[in-house]
C-alpha positions as a printed NumPy array, in Angstrom:
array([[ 148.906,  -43.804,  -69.719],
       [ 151.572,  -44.219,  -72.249],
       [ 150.749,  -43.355,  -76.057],
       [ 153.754,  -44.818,  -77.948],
       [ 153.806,  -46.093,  -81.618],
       [ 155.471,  -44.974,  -85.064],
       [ 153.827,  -43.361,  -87.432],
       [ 153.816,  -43.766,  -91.416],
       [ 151.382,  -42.242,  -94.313],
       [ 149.293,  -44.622,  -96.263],
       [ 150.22 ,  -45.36 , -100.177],
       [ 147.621,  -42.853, -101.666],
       [ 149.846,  -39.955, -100.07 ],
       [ 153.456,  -41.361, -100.718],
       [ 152.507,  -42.142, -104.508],
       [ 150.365,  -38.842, -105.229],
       [ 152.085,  -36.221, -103.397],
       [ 155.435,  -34.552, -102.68 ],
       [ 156.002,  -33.271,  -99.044],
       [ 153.729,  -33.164,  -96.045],
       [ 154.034,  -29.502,  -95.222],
       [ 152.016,  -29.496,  -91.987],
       [ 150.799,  -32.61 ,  -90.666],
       [ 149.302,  -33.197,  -86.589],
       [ 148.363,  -36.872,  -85.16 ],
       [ 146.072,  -36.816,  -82.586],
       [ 145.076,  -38.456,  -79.431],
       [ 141.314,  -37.936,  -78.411],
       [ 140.134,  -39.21 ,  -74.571],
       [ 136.409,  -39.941,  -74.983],
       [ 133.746,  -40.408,  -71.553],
       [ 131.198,  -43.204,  -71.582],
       [ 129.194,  -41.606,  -73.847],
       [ 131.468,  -40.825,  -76.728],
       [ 132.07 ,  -37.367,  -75.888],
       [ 135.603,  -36.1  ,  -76.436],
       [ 136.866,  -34.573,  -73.204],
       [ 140.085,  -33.629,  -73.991],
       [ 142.54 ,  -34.002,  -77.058],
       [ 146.14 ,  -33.638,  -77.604],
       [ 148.832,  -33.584,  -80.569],
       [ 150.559,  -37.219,  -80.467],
       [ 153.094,  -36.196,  -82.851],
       [ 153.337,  -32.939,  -85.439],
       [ 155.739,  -33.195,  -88.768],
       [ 156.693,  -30.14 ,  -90.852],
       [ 158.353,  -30.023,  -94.306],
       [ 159.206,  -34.077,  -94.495],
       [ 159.034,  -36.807,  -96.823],
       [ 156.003,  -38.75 ,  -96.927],
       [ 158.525,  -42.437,  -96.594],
       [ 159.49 ,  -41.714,  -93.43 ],
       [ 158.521,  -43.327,  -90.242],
       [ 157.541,  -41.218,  -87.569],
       [ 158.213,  -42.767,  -84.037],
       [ 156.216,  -40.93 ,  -81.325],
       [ 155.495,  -41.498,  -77.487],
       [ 153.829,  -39.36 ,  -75.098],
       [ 153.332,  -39.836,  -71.171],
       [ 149.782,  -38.297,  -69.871],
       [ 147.966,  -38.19 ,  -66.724],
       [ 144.25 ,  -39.269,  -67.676],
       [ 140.944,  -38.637,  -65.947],
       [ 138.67 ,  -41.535,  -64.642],
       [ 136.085,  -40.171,  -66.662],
       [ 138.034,  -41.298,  -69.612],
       [ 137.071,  -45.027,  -71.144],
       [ 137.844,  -44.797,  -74.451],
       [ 140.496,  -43.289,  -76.94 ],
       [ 140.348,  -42.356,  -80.631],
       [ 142.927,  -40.652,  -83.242],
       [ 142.506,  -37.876,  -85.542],
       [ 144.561,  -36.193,  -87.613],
       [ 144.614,  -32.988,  -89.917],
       [ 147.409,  -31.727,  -92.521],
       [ 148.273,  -29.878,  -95.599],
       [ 150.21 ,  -32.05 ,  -98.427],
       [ 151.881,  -30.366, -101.704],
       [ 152.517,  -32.21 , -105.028],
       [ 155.211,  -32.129, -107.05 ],
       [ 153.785,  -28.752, -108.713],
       [ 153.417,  -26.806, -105.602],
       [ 149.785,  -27.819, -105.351],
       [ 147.908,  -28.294, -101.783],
       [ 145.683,  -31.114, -100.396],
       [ 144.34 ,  -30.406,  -97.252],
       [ 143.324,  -33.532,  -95.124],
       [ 141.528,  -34.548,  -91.681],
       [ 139.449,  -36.724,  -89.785],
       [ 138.396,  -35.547,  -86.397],
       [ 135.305,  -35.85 ,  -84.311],
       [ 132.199,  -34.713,  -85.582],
       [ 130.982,  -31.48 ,  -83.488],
       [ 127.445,  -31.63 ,  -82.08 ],
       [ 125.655,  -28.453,  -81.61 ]])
């Protein structure tokens, strides 16, 4: 399977905040019943500007098991004060 695409923030991010400082994309490979089996970083950005488009495109060997794919993401943002925002959306853990 080939994961290729570019990448760019949405406008809340580009209009409220500075830099991305730390910022990870990723890929999650979900079974039949929604569970995520495995997970990978699509593409990671450190220190950029938020305007920039972020071309990305990985090659991986997938299970059989897999049926489904989802992104995530997680970061840190700063404003133009030096203030943090941390962000993410990933799976929800069950227990």
């Amino acid at each position: 399977m080939v994961a290729e695409g570019v990448f760019t923030f949405s406008d809340y991010p580009q209009m409220n905040l500075a830099i991305v400082d730390d910022f990870k994309l990723k890929l999650f490979l979900l079974n039949q019943e929604n569970i995520v089996l495995d997970y990978l970083d699509l593409y990671r950005t450190l220190g950029n500007a938020l305007d920039e488009k972020m071309p990305f495109k990985k090659t991986l060997e997938i299970s059989p098991d897999v049926v489904a794919v989802s992104f995530g993401y997680e970061g840190e943002f700063v404003d133009e004060v030096g203030s943090r925002e941390t962000v993410w959306k990933l799976p929800r853990r069950s227990y």
